[in-house]
C-alpha positions as CSV (number, residue, x, y, z in Angstrom):
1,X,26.3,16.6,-3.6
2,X,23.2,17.3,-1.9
3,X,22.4,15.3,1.4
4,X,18.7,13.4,1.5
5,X,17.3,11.6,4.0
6,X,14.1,9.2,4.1
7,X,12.7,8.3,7.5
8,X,10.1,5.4,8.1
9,X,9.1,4.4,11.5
10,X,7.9,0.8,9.4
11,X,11.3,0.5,7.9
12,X,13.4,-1.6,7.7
13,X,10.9,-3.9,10.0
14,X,8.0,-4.1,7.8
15,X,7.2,-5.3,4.2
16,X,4.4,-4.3,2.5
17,X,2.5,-1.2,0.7
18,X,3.8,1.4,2.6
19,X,7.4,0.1,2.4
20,X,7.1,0.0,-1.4
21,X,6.0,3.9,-1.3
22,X,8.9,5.1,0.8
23,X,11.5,3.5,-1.7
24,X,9.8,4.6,-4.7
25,X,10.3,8.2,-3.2
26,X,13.4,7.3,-2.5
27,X,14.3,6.1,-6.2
28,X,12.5,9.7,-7.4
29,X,15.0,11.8,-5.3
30,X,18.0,10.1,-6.3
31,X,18.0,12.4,-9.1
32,X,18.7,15.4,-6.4
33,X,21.2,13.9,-4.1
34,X,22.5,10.9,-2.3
35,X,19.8,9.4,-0.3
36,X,20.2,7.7,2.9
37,X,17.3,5.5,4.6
38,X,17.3,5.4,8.1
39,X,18.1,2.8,9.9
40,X,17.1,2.8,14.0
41,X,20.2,1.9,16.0
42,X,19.1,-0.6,17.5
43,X,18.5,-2.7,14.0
44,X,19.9,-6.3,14.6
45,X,19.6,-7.1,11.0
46,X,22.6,-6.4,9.0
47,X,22.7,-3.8,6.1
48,X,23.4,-7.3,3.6
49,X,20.2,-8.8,5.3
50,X,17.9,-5.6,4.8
51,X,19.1,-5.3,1.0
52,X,18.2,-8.9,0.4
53,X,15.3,-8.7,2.0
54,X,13.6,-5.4,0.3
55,X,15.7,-6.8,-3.1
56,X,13.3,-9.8,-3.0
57,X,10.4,-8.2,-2.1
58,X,10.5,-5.3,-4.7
59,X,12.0,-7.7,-7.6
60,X,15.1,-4.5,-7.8
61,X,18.2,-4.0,-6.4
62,X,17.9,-0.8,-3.8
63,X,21.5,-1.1,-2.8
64,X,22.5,2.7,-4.6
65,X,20.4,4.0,-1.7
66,X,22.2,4.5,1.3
67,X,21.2,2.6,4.8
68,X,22.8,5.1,7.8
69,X,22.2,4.0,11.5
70,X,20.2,6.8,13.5
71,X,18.5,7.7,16.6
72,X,15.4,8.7,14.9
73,X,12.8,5.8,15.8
74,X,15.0,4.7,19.3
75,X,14.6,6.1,22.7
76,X,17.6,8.6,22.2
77,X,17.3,11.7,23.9
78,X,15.4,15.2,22.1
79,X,18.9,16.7,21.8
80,X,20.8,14.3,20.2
81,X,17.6,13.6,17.5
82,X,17.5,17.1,16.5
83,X,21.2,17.3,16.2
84,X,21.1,14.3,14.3
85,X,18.8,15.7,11.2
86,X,21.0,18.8,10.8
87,X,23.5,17.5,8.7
88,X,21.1,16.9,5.4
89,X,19.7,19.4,2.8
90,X,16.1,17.1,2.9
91,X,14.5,15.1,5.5
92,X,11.9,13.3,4.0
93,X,9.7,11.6,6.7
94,X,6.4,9.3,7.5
95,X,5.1,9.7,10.7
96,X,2.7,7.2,12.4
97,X,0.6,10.4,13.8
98,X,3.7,11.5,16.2
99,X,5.7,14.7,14.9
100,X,9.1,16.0,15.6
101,X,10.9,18.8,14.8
102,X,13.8,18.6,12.6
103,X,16.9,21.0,11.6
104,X,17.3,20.1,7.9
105,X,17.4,22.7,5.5
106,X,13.9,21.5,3.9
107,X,11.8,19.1,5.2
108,X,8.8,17.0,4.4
109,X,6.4,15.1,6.1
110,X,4.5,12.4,4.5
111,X,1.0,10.9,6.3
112,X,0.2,7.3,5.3
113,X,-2.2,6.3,8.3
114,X,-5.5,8.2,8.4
115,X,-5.4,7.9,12.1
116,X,-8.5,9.0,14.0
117,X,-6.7,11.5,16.7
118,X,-7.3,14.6,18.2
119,X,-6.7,18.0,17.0
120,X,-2.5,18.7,16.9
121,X,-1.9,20.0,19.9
122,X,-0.1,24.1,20.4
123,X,3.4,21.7,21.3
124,X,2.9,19.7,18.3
125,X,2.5,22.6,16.3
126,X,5.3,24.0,17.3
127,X,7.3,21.0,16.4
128,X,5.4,21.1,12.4
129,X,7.2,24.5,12.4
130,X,10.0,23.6,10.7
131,X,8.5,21.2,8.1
132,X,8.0,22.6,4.9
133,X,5.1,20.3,3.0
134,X,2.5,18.1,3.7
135,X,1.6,15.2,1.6
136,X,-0.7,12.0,1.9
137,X,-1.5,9.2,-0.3
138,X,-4.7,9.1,-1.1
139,X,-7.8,11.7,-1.3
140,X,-9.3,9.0,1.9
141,X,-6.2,10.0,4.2
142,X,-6.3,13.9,3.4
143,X,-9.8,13.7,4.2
144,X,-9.4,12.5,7.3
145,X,-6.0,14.2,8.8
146,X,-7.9,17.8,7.6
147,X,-10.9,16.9,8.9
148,X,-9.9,15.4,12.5
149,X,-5.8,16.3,12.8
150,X,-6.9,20.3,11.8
151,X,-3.9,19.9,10.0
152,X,-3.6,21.2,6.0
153,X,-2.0,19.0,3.6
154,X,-0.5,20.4,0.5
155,X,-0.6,17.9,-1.5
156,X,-2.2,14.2,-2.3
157,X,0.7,11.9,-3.6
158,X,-1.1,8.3,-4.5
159,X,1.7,5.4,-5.0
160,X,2.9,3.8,-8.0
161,X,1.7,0.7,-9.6
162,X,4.6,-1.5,-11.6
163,X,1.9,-1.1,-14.5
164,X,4.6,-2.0,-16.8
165,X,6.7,-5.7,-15.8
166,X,3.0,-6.5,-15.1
167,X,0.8,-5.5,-17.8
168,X,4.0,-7.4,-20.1
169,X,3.5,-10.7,-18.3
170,X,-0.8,-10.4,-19.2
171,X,0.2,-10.4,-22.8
172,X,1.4,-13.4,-22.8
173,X,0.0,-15.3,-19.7
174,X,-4.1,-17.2,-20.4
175,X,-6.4,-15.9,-18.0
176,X,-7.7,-18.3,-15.1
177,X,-10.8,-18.9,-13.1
178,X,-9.1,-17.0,-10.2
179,X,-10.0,-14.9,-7.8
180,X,-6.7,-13.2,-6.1
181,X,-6.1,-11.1,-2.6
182,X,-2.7,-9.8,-2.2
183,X,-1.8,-8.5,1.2
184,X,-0.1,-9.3,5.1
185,X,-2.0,-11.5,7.6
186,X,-2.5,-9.6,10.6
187,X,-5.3,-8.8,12.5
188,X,-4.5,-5.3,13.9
189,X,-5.2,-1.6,12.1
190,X,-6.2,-2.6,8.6
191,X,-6.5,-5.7,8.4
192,X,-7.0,-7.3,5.1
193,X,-9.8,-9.4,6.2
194,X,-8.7,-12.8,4.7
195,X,-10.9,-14.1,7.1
196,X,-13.8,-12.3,5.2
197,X,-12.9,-13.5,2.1
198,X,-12.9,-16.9,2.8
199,X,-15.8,-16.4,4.4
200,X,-17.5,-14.7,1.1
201,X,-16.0,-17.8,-1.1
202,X,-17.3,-20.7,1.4
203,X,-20.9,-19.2,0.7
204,X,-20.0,-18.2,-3.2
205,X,-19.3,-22.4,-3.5
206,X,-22.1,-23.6,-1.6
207,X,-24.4,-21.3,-2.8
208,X,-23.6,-21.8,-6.9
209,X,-21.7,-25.4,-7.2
210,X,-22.3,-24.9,-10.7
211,X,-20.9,-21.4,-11.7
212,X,-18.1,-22.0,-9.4
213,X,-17.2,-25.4,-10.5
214,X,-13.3,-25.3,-11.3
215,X,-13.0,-21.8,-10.2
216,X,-10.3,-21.1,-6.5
217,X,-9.3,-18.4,-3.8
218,X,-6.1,-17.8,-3.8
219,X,-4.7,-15.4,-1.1
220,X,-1.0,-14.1,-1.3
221,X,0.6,-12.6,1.9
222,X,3.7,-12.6,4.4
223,X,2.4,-13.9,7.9
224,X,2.9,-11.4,10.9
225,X,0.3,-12.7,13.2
226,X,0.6,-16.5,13.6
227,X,-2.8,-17.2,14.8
228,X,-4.5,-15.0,12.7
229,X,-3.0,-16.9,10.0
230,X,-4.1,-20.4,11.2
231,X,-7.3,-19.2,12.1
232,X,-7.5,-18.5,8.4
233,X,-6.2,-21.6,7.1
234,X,-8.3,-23.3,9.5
235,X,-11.4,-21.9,7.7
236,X,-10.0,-22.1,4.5
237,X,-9.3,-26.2,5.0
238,X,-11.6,-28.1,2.5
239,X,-12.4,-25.3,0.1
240,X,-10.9,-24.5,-3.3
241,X,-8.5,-22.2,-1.6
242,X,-4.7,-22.1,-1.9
243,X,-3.1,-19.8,0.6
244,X,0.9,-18.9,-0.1
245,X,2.7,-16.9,2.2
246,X,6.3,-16.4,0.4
247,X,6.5,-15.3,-3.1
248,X,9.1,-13.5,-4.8
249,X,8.1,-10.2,-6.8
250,X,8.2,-11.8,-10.1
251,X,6.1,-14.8,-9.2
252,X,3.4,-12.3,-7.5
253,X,3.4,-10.4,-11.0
254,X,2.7,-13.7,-12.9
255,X,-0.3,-14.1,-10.5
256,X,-1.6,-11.0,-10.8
257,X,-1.3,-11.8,-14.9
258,X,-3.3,-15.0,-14.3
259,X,-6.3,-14.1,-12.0
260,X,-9.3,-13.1,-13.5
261,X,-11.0,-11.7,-10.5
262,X,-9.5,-9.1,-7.7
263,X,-11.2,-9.1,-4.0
264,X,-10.0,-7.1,-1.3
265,X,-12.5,-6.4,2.0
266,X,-10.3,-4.4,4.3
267,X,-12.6,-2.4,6.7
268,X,-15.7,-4.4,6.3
269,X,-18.3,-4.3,8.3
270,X,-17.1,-0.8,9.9
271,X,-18.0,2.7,9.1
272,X,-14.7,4.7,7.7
273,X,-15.2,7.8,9.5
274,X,-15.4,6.0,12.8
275,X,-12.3,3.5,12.1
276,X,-10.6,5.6,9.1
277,X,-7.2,3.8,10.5
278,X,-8.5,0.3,9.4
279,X,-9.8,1.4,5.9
280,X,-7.7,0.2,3.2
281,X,-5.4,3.8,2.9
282,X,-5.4,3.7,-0.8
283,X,-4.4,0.3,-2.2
284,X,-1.6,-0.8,-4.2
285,X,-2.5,-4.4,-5.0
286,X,-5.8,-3.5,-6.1
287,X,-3.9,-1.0,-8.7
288,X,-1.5,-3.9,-9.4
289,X,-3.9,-6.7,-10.2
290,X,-5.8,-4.1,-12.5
291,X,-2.3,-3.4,-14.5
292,X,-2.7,-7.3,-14.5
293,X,-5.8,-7.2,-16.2
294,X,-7.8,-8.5,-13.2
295,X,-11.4,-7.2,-12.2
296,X,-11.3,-6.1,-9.0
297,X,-14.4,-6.4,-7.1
298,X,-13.6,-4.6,-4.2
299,X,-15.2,-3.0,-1.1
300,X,-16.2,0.3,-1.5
301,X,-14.3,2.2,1.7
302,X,-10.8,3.8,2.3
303,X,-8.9,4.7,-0.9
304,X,-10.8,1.6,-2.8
305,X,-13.0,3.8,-4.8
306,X,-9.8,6.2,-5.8
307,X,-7.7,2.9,-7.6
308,X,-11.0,2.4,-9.1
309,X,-11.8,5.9,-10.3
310,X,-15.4,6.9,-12.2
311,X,-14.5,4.1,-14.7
312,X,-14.9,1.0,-12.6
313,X,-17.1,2.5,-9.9
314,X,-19.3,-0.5,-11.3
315,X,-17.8,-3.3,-9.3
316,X,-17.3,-1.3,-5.8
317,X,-19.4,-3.6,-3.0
318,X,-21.1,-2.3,0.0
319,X,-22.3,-5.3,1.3
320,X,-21.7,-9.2,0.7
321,X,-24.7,-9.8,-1.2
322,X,-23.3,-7.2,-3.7
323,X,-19.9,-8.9,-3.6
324,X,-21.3,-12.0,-4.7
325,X,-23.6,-11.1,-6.9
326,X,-21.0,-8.7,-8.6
327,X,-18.4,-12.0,-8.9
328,X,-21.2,-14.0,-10.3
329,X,-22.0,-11.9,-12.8
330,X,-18.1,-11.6,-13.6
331,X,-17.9,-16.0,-13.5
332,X,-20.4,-16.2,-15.7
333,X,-19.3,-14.6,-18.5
334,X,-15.7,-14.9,-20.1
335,X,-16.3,-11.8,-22.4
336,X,-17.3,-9.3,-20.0
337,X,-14.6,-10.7,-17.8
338,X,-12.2,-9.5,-20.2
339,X,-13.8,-6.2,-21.3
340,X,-13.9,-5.0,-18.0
341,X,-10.2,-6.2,-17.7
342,X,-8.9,-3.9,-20.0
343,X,-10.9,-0.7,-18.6
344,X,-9.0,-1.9,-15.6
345,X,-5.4,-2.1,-17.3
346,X,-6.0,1.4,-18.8
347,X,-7.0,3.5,-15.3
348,X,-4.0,2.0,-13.7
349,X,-2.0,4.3,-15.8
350,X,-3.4,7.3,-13.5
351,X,-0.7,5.6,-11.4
352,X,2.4,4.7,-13.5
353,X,6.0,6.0,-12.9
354,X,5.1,9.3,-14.9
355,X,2.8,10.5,-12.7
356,X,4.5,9.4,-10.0
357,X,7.8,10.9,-10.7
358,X,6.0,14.3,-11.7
359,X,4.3,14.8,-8.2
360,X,7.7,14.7,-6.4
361,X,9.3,16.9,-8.5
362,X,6.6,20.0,-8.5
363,X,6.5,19.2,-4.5
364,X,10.3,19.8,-4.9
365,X,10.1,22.9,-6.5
366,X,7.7,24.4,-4.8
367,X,9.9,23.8,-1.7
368,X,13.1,24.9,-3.9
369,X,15.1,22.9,-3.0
């Protein structure tokens, strides 16, 4: 049986987005070999305590992929990191903008941060020698590795949204006046701007007492900046706002079934060819709340308009005023609400499993592997 190996510098320490991608490639290769994910060797969490924890967070069981301790992602010498990637038939690997080179019989890098950097350097090129493909995920990110890295990519590989567990719980869950944001609090790279949003529904309330009577905020999102999360509580106190910072994956999907109303503001207030890194790279819980039938009124930077497509180009914001007025029009009436819901649950199936699967396997065979 063929060897595979997925490399993350975010995993196992992270839980978000980008996490969800890496094991969704990981599920597609199954079908071509064992896959291992690495694990740094320093990793103090045990392999039980890293099952539980992605288990929980991705509502499966990820246990038939294989966790193997590595020096990839620890301060082990060159040498021994090279030696270490011989052994598989595929290295599959994100990078946070730093390259290595790697002795796999095929491998393939995968860009997730549209990091504003210099053109790769002659050394780094060198290193890219041996990697086979070059994929992102999203049009924004291609954009910007092309344009600034100088590097090509191959291929554009947008993530999967659970269309189906969620668009099953919106048949049978009643729509409610609220207005959902999924994502982590923390202030650095892209942020996901709670603090805007709050911000945005403090004036929304004030503003329209009426039109917003029995309506609420609620934000979803693991905490990895402390303050950053008080100082959004703190701004939140008072308000219709209800803040909740554990869920598990099958409570998340009955929210996104509920909500009536998607915002997301990551990048705002900042031009995305100047700060491409803190764009929004493409945006999964935007496509997930869609599959749940919710509108999403979302800023119009970063992968944003890509989830949205032509179709629902309509509810992109530039600025707060259009955010605001674009909701208002949405609270005040039920039926467009729910016509523009639908449109949403339909594009989202540009991103089921499908489509998903179906870009990993031509990459695959145009490597041959």
């Amino acid at each position: 049986m063929k060897k595979i190996c997925l490399y993350s510098p975010y995993f196992p320490k992270h839980i978000g987005g980008g996490e969800k991608y890496f094991l969704d490639v990981a599920d597609v290769l199954t079908k071509y070999g064992q896959v291992s994910l690495v694990i740094p060797m320093e990793e103090k969490d045990s392999f039980e305590e890293i099952y539980n924890r992605y288990k929980d967070f991705l509502g499966r069981d990820i246990s038939n992929l294989d966790l193997v301790y590595s020096p990839l992602g620890t301060n082990a010498g060159f040498w021994e990191k090279l030696k270490w990637t011989k052994q598989f038939d595929l290295l599959y690997s994100f990078t946070d903008g730093s390259f290595f080179p790697s002795l796999a019989s095929k491998n393939v890098l995968h860009i997730q941060t549209p990091l504003l950097r210099k053109p790769i350097s002659f050394a780094d090129r060198l290193k890219l020698f041996s990697w086979n493909f070059v994929n992102t995920n999203s049009g924004f990110t291609k954009k910007i590795v092309e344009r600034f890295w100088q590097l090509k990519v191959d291929a554009v590989h947008v993530p999967m949204v659970g269309v189906e567990d969620i668009q099953h719980l919106q048949k049978t869950t009643k729509k409610e006046k609220v207005i959902l944001h999924v994502g982590r609090f923390f202030k650095q790279l892209h942020s996901k701007r709670q603090d805007v949003l709050v911000d945005f529904f403090a004036d929304l309330v004030k503003q329209n007492p009426k039109e917003t009577k029995d309506w609420k905020l609620v934000l979803i999102g693991s905490v990895e900046d402390e303050s950053y999360a008080k100082e959004v509580a703190k701004k939140a106190k008072g308000l219709p706002i209800e803040v909740i910072h554990s869920v598990s994956r099958k409570d998340l999907n009955k929210w996104y079934a509920r909500a009536s109303i998607y915002w997301h503001a990551t990048g705002f207030g900042l031009d995305e060819m100047s700060n491409p890194e803190k764009m929004e790279h493409f945006g999964i819980s935007t496509g997930e709340a869609m599959a749940g039938g919710a509108v999403p009124v979302v800023i119009n930077a970063g992968g944003q308009p890509e989830v949205l497509g032509k179709e629902l180009e309509r509810w992109l914001w530039d600025d707060k005023t259009s955010c605001l007025e674009k909701t208002l029009e949405l609270m005040n009436n039920e039926n467009l609400r729910k016509r523009w819901g639908e449109k949403a649950t339909n594009k989202v199936h540009d991103f089921n499993q499908e489509s998903f699967s179906h870009n990993i396997e031509k990459m695959m065979d145009e490597i041959n592997f």
